[in-house]
mmCIF file of the C-alpha atoms, coordinates in Angstrom:
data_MODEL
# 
_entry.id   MODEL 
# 
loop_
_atom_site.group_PDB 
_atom_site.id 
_atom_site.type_symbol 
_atom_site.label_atom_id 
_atom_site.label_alt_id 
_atom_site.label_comp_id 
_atom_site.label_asym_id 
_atom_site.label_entity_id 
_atom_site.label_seq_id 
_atom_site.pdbx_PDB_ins_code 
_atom_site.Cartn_x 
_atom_site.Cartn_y 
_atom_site.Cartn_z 
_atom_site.occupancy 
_atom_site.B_iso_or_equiv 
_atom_site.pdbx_formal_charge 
_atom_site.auth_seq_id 
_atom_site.auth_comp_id 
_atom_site.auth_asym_id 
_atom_site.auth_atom_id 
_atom_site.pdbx_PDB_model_num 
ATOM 1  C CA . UNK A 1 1  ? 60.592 92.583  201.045 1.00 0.00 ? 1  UNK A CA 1 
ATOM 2  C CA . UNK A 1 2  ? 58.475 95.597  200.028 1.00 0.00 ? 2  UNK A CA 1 
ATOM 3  C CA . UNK A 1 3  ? 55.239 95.282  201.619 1.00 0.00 ? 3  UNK A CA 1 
ATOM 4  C CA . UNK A 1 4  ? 51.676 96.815  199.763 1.00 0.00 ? 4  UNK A CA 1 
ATOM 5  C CA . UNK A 1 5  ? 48.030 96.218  200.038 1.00 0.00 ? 5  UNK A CA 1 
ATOM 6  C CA . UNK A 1 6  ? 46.545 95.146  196.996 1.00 0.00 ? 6  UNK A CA 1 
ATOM 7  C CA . UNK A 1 7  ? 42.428 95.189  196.639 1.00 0.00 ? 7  UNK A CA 1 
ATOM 8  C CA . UNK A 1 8  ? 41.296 91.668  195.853 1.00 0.00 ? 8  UNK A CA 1 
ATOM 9  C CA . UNK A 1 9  ? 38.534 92.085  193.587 1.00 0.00 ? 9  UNK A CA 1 
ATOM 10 C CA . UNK A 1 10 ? 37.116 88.799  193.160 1.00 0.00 ? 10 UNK A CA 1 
ATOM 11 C CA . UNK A 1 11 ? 38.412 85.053  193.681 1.00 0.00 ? 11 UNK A CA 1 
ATOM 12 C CA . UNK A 1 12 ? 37.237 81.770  192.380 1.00 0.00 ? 12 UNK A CA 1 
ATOM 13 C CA . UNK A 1 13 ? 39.465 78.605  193.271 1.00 0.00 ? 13 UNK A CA 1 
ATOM 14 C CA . UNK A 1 14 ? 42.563 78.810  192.795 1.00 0.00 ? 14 UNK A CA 1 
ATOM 15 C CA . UNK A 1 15 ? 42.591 82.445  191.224 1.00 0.00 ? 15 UNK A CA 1 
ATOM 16 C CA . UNK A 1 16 ? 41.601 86.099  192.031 1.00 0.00 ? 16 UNK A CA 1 
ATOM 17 C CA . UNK A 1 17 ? 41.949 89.250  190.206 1.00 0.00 ? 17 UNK A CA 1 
ATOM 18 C CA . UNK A 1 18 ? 43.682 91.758  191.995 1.00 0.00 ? 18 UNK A CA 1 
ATOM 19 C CA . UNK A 1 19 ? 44.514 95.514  191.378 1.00 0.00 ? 19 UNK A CA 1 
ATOM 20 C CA . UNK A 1 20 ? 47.832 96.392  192.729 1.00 0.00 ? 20 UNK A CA 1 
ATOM 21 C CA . UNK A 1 21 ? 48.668 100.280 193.472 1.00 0.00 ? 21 UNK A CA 1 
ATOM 22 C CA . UNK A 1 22 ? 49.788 101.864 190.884 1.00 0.00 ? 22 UNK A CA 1 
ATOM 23 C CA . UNK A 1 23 ? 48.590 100.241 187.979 1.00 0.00 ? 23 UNK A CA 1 
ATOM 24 C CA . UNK A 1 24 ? 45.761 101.123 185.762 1.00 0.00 ? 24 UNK A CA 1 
ATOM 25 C CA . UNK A 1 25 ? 44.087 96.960  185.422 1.00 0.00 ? 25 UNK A CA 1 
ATOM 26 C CA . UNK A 1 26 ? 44.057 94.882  187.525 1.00 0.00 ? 26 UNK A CA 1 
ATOM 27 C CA . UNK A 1 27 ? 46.041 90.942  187.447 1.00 0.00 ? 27 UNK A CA 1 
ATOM 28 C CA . UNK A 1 28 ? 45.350 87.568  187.665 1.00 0.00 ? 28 UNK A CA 1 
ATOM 29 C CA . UNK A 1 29 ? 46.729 86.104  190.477 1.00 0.00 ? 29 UNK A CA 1 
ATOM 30 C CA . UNK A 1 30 ? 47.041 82.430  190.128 1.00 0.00 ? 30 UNK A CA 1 
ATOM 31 C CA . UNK A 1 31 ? 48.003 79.999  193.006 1.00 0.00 ? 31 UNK A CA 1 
ATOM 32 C CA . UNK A 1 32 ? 51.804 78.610  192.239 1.00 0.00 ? 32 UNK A CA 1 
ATOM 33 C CA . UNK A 1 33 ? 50.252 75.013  191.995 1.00 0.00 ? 33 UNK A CA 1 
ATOM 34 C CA . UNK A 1 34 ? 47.668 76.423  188.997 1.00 0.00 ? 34 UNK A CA 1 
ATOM 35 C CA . UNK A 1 35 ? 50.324 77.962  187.351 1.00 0.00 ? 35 UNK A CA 1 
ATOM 36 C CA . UNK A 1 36 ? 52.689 74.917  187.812 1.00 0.00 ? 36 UNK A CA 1 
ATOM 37 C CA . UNK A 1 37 ? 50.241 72.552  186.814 1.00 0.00 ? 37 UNK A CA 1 
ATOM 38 C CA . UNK A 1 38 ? 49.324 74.189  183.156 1.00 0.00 ? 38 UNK A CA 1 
ATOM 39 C CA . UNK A 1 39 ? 52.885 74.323  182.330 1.00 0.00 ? 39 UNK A CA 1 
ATOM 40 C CA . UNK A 1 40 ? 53.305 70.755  183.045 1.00 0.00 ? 40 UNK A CA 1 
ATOM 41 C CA . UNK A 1 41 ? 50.459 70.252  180.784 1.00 0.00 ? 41 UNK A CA 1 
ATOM 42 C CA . UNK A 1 42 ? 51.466 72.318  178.157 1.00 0.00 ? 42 UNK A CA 1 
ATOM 43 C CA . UNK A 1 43 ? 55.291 71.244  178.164 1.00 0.00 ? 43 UNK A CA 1 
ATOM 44 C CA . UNK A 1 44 ? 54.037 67.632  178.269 1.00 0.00 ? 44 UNK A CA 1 
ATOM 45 C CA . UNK A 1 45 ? 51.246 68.190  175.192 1.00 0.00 ? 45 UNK A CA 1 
ATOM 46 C CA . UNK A 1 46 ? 54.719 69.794  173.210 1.00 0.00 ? 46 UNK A CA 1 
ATOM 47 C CA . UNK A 1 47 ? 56.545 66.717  173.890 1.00 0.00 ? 47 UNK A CA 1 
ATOM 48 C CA . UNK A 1 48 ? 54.262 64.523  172.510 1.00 0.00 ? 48 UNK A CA 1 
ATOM 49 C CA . UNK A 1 49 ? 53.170 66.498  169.695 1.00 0.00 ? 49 UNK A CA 1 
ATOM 50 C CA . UNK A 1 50 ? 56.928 66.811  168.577 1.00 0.00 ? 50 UNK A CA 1 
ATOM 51 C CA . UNK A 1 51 ? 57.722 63.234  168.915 1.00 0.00 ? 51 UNK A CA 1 
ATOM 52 C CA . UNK A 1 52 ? 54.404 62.122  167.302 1.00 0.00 ? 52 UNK A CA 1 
ATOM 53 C CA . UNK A 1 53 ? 52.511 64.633  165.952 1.00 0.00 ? 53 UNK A CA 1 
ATOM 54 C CA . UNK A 1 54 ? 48.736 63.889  166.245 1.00 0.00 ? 54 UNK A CA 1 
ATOM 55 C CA . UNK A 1 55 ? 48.973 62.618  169.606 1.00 0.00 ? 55 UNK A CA 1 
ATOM 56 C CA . UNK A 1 56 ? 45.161 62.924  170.481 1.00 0.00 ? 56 UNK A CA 1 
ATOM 57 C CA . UNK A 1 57 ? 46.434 62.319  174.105 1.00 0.00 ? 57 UNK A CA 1 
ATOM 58 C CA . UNK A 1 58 ? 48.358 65.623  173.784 1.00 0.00 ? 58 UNK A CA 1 
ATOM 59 C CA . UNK A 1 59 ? 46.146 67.817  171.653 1.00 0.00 ? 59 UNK A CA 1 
ATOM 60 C CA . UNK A 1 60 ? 43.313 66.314  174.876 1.00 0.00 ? 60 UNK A CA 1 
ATOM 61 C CA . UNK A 1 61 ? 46.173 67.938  177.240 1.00 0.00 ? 61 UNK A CA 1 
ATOM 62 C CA . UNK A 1 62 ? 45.917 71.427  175.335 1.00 0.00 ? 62 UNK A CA 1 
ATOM 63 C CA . UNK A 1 63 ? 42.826 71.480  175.378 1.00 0.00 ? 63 UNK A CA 1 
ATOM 64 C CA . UNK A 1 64 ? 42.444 71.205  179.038 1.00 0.00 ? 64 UNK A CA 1 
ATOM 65 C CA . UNK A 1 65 ? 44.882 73.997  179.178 1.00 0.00 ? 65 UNK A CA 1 
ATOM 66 C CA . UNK A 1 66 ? 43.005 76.144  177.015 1.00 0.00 ? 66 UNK A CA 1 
ATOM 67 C CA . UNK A 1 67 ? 39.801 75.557  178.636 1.00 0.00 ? 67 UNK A CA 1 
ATOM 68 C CA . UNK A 1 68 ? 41.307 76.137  182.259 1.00 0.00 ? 68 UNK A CA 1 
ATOM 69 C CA . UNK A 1 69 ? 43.108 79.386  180.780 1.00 0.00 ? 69 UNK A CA 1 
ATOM 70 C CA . UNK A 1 70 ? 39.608 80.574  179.061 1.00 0.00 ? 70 UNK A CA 1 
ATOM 71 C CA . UNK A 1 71 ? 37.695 80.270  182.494 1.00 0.00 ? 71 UNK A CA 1 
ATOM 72 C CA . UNK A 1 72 ? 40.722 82.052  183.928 1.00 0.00 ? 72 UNK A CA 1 
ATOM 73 C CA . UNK A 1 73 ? 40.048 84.686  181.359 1.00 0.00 ? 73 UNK A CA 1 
ATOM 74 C CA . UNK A 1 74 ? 36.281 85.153  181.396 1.00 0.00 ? 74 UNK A CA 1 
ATOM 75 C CA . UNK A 1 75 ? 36.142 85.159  185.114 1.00 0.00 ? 75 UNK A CA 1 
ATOM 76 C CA . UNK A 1 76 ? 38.821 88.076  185.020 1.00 0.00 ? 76 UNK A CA 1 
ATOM 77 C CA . UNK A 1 77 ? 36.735 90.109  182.081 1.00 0.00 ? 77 UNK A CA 1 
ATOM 78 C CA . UNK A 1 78 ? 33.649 89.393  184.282 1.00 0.00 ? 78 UNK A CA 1 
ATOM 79 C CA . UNK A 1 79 ? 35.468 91.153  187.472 1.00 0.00 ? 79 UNK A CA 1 
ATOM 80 C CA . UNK A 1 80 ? 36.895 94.065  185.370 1.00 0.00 ? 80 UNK A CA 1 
ATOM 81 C CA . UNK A 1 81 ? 32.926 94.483  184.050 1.00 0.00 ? 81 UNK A CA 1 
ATOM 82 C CA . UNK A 1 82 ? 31.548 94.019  187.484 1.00 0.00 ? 82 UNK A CA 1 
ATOM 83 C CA . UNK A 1 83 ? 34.503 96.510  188.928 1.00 0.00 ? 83 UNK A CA 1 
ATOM 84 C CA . UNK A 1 84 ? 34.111 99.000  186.575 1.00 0.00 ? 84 UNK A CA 1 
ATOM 85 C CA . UNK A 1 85 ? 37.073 98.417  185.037 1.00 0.00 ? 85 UNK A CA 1 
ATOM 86 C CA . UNK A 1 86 ? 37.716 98.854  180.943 1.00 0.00 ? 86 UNK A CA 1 
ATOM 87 C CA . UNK A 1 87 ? 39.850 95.659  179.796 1.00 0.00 ? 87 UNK A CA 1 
ATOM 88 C CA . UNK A 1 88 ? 43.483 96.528  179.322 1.00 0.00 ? 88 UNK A CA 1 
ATOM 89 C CA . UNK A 1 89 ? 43.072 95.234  175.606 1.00 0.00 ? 89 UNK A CA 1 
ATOM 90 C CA . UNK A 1 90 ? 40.018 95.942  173.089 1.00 0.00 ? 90 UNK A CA 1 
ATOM 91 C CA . UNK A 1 91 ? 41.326 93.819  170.543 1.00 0.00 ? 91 UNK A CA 1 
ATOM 92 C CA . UNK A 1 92 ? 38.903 90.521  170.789 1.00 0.00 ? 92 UNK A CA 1 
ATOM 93 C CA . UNK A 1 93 ? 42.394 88.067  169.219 1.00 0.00 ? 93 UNK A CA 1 
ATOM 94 C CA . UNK A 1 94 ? 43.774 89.341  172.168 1.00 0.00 ? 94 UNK A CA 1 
ATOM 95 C CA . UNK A 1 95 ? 42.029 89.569  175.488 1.00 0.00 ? 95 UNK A CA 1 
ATOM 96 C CA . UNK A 1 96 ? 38.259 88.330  174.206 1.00 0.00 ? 96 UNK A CA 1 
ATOM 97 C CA . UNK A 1 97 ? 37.831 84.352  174.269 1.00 0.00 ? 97 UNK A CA 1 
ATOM 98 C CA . UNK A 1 98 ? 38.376 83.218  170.564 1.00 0.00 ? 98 UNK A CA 1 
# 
């Protein structure tokens, strides 16, 4: 097991942003039972949307997953702004909440 320190830049619940050495932005870091959880949501939300499609139970579930994901997102943009930090992507489709 290789072992660095990384700079934890800011955390909120069950995320942080972290820069690791050697790269240019910093990541997301998302606790296994976050991550875990929105697949589960998602996966189940594709289910139901393939066997019945508009499921307002599933498009609910996506949209819980999208919300979690865009608070994931802003709190990360807010870091990088607070940090210093340019955002690893300009493009607002891309890295910018929609």
């Amino acid at each position: 097991m290789d072992q660095e320190d990384a700079a934890i830049l800011s955390r909120a619940g069950n995320w942080a942003v972290v820069h690791m050495p050697g790269r240019r932005f910093p990541g997301i870091q998302l606790q296994g039972d976050t991550f875990a959880g929105l697949r589960a949501q998602l996966a189940a939300a594709t289910r139901s949307l393939h066997a019945r499609l508009g499921d307002l139970d599933a498009l609910d579930d996506l949209d819980n997953a999208v919300q979690e994901m865009d608070a994931i997102l802003a709190f990360y943009e807010q870091t990088l702004a607070e940090r210093g930090f340019e955002r690893p992507c300009q493009s607002e489709g891309f890295c910018g909440l929609m």
